[in-house]
C-alpha positions as CSV (number, residue, x, y, z in Angstrom):
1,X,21.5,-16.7,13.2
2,X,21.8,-14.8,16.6
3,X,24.4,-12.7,17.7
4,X,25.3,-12.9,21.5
5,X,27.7,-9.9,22.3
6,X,29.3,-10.2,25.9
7,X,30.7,-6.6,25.8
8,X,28.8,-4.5,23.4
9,X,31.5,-1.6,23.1
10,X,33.9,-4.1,22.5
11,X,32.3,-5.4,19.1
12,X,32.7,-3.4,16.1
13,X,29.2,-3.9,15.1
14,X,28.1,-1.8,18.0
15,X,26.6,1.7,17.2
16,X,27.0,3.7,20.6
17,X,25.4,6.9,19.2
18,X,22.0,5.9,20.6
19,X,23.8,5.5,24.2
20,X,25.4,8.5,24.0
21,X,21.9,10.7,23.1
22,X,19.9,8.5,25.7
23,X,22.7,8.5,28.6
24,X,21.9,4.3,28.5
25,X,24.9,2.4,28.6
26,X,24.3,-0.9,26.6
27,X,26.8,-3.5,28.0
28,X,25.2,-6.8,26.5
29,X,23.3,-7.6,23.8
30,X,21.5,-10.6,22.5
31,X,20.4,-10.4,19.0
32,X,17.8,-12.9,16.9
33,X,16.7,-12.9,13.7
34,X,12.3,-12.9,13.7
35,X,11.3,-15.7,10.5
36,X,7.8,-16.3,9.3
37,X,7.2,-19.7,8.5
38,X,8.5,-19.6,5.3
39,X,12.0,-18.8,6.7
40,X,11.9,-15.2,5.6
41,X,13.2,-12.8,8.2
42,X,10.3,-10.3,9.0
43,X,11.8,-8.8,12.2
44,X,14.7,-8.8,14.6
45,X,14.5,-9.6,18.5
46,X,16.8,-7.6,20.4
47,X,17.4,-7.6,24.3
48,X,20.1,-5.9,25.9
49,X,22.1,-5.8,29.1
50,X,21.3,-9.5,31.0
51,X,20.5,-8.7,35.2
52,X,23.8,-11.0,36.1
53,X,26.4,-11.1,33.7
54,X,26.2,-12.0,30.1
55,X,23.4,-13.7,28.2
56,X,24.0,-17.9,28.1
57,X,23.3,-20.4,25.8
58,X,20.2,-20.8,27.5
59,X,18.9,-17.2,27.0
60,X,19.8,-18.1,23.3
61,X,17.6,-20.8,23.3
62,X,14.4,-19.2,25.2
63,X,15.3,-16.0,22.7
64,X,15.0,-18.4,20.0
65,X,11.8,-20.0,20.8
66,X,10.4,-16.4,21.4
67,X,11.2,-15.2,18.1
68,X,9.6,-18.1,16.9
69,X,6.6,-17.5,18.3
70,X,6.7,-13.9,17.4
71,X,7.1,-14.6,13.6
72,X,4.3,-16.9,13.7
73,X,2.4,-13.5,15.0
74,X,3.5,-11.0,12.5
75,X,2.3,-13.6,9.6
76,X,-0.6,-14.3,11.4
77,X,-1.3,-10.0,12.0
78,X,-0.1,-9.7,8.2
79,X,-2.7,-12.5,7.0
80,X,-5.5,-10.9,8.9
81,X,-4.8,-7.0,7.8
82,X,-4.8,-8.6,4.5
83,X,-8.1,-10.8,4.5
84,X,-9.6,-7.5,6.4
85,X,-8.4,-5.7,2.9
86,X,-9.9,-8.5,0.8
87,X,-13.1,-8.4,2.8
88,X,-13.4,-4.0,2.4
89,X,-12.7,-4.7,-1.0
90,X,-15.2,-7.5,-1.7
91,X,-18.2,-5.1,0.4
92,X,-17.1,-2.6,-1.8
93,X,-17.7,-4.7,-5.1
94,X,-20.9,-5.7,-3.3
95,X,-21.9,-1.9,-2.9
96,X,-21.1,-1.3,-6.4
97,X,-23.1,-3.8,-8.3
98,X,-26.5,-3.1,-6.0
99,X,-25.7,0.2,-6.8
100,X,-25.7,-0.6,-10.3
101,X,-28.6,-2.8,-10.4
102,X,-30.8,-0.1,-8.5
103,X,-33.2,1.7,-10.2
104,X,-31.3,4.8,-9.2
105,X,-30.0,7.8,-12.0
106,X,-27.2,8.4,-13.8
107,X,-25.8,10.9,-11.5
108,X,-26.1,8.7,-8.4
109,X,-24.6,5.2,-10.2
110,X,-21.6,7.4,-11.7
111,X,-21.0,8.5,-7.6
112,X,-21.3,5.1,-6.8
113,X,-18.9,4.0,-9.4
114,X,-16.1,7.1,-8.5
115,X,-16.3,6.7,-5.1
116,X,-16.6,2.5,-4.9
117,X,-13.9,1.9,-7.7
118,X,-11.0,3.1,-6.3
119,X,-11.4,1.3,-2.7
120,X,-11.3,-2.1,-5.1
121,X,-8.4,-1.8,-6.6
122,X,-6.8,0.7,-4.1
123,X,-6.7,3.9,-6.4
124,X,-6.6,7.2,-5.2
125,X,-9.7,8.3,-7.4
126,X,-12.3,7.1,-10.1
127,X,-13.5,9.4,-13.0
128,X,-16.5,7.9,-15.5
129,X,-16.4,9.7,-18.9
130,X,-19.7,8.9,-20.6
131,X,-20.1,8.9,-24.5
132,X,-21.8,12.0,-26.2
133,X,-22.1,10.1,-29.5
134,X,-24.2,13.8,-31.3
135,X,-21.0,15.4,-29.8
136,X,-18.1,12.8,-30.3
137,X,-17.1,13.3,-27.0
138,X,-16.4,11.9,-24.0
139,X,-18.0,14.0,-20.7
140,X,-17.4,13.7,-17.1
141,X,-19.0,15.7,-14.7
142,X,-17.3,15.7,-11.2
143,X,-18.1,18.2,-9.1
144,X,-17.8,21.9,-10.4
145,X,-15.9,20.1,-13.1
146,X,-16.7,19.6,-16.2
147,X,-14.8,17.6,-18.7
148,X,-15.1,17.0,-21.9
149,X,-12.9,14.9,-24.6
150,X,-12.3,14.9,-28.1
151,X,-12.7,11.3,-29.0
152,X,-11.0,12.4,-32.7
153,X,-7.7,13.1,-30.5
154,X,-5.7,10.3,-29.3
155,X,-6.1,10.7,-25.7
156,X,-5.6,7.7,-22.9
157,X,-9.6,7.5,-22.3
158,X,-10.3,8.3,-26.0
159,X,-8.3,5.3,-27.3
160,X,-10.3,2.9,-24.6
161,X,-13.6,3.9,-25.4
162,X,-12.8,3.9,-29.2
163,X,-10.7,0.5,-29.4
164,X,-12.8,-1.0,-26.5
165,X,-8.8,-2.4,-25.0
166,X,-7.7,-1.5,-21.2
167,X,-4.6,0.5,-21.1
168,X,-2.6,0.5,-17.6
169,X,0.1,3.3,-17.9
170,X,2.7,3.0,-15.1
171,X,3.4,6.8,-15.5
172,X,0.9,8.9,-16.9
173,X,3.3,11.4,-17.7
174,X,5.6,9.8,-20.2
175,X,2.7,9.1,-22.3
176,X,1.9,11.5,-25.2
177,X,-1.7,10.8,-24.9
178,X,-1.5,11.8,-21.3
179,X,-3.2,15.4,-21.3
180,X,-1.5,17.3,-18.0
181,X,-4.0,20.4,-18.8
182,X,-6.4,18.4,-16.8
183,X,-4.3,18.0,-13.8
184,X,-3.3,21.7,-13.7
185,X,-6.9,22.3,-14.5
186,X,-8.4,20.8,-11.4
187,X,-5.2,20.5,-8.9
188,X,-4.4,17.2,-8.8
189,X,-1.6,14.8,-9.9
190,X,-1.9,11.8,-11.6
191,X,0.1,9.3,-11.3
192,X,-0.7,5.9,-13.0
């Protein structure tokens, strides 16, 4: 609901700190809530210190049409960022699979796959461990960095390529198989 304050400094739920560091003195306010259509409030509306006197039941109303219209266009900027996301997403998954189906080498389709993946499902970064079956291990090569993997240790990667089962692991950390050499190895920190 809005709140229509006649005398700000007068209402205790007034905060004049932001006067005092400005040197504005805030003497009415007229507060609305911003809804999307659903009814959820996504913003507030706040205008302060009417030209004549305090804010009317008129103002009210104009306020509330206005904040109306303005949570209409925050879901309507929120539906677009998102359908731009889906559509980055989908060109990416586009990019992938050509990449995939193009007579290209192993080298270039595991770039395409490390650097393709994680815009899809909005990862910070992609590894592809390929199957030495003379070795029993599982290699990457990124970079300068070479990994390799015991698959007769139970390790996160390991386990997937020997039970053929996703694993999602909310914290990478708290799960024994989890191997944090790698991370200290090559600087990063993983997370998920």
């Amino acid at each position: 609901e809005s709140v229509n304050i006649p005398d700000a400094y007068a209402d205790d739920r007034f905060d004049p700190s932001h006067d005092k560091k400005t040197g504005y003195k805030t003497d009415s306010i007229l507060c609305q809530p911003i809804q999307d259509t659903s009814g959820e409030i996504v913003g507030v509306m706040q205008v302060i210190n009417k030209a004549d006197g305090p804010f009317t039941q008129d103002d009210e109303e104009v306020s509330h049409i206005l904040a109306a219209q303005a949570g209409i266009a925050l879901k309507n900027a929120k539906s677009y960022r998102a359908q731009m996301a889906v559509q980055r997403k989908l060109r990416s998954v586009t990019d992938l699979v050509r990449g995939m189906n193009a007579d290209m080498g192993t080298n270039s389709l595991i770039f395409t796959m490390t650097t393709k993946a994680p815009l899809i499902v909005d990862a910070d970064r992609c590894t592809v461990f390929v199957v030495d079956e003379k070795q029993n291990q599982l290699v990457s090569t990124s970079g300068e960095v070479n990994i390799r993997i015991d698959l007769s240790k139970p390790t996160i990667a390991g386990s997937v390529a020997t039970s053929g089962e996703i694993i999602n692991i909310p914290d990478a950390y708290s799960d024994d198989r989890f191997n944090p050499l790698i991370d200290k190895k090559t600087g990063y920190k993983t997370n998920t």
